[in-house]
N, C-alpha and C positions, 0 to 999 in steps of 0.2 A: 480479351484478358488472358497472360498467359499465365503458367502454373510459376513461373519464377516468379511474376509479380504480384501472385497470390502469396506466394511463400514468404517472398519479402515482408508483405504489408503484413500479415501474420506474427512474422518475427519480430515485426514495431510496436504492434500490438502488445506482445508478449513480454517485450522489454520495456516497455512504458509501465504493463501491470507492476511487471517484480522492482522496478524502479520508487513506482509509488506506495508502494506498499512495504518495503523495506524498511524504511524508520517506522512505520505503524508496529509492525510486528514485532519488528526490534524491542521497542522500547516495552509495549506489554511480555518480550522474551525476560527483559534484565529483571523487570519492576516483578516478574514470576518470581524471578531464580534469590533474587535479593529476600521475597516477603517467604520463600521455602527456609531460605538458612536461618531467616528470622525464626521462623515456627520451629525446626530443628534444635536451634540455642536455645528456644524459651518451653520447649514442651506443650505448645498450645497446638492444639490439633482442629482449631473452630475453621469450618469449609466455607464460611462466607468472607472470610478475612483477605481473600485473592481474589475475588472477584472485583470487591467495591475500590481496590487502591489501582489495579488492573485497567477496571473500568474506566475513573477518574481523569487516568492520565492520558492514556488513549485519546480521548476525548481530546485533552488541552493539546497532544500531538497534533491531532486530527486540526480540532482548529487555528492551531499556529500554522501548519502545512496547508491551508485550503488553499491559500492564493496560489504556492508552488504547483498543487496537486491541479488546477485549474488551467494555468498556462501551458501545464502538461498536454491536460488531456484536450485545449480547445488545439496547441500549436498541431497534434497530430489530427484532429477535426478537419481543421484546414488543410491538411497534405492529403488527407483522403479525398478532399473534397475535390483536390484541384486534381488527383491523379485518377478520377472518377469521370470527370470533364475533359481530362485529354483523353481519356476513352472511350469517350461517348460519342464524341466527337469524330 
């Protein structure tokens, strides 16, 4: 195994994470910034009011994106697998 093909599968890795993880972050980014302006116009200062809308949606991302997030991580499962097996070989 050489270090380019260390680096490579690295770099797959790396961009599969920030790939899937992208819309997750995302959307608890917007549903933050949205429920701040909120509290800003309305004078309401209560610290659990960003968590539970935060939380919520997250969640419905998370489960609306599982099948994507899946096919993700098994298609790179199987390029390791097999670039594992011409190496061993």
């Amino acid at each position: 195994m050489t270090e380019e093909l260390v680096i490579e599968l690295l770099k797959e890795v790396f961009y599969t994470c920030f790939v899937i993880l992208i819309p997750i972050l995302g959307t608890s980014l917007i549903v933050g910034i949205f429920i701040s302006i909120f509290q800003a116009a309305t004078s309401i200062q209560e610290m659990t009011l960003t968590f539970v809308p935060k939380i919520m949606l997250t969640a419905c991302v998370l489960i609306f994106l599982l099948p994507w997030i899946m096919e993700k991580l098994i298609s790179i499962t199987h390029k390791f697998f097999t670039i594992f097996i011409t190496i061993v070989k």
